[in-house]
C-alpha positions as CSV (number, residue, x, y, z in Angstrom):
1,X,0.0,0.0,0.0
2,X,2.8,2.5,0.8
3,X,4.8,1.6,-2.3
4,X,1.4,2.6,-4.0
5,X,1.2,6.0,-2.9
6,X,5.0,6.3,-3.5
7,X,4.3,5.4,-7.0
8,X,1.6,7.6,-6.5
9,X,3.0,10.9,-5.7
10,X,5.8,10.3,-8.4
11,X,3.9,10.3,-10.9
12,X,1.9,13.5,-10.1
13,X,5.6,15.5,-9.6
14,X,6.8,13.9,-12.9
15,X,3.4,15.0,-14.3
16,X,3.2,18.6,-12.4
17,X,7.1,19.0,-13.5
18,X,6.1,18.5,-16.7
19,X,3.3,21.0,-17.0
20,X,5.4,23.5,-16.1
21,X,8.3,22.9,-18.8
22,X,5.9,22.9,-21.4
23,X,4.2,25.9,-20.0
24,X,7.5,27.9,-20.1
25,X,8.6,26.6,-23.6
26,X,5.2,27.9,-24.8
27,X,5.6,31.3,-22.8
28,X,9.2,31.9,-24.1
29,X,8.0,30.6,-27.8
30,X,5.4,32.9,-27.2
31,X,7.9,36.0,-26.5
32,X,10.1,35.0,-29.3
33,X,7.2,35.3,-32.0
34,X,6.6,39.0,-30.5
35,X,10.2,39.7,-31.3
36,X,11.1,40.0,-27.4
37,X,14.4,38.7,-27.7
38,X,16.0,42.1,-28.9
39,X,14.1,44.2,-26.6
40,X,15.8,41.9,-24.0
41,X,19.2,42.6,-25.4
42,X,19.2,45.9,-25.6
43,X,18.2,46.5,-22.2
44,X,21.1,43.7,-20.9
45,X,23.7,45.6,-23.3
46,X,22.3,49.0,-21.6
47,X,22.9,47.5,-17.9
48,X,25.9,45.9,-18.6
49,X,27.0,48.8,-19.9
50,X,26.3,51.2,-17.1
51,X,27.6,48.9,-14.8
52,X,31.1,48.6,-16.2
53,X,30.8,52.8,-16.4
54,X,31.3,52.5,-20.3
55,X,27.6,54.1,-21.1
């Protein structure tokens, strides 16, 4: 009976787990199709930059 609900709670992590991967594949698929990925670098370039004093 234990090994049951062993079995049991394993397969709803694998399954939760799971969800969540695909979830953020579909949100960052999602941000590349609105062309986030440049508004993204530009801001890292701009920190970086500032950090280092260079900007």
């Amino acid at each position: 009976m234990n090994n049951l609900r062993n079995g049991l709670k394993v397969q709803q992590r694998l399954t939760a787990s799971v969800s969540v991967l695909l979830f953020g594949i579909c949100l960052m698929l999602y941000g590349i199709h609105r062309d986030e990925m440049a508004v993204v670098l530009n801001k890292a370039v701009h920190i970086c930059l500032e950090c280092i004093g260079l900007g």
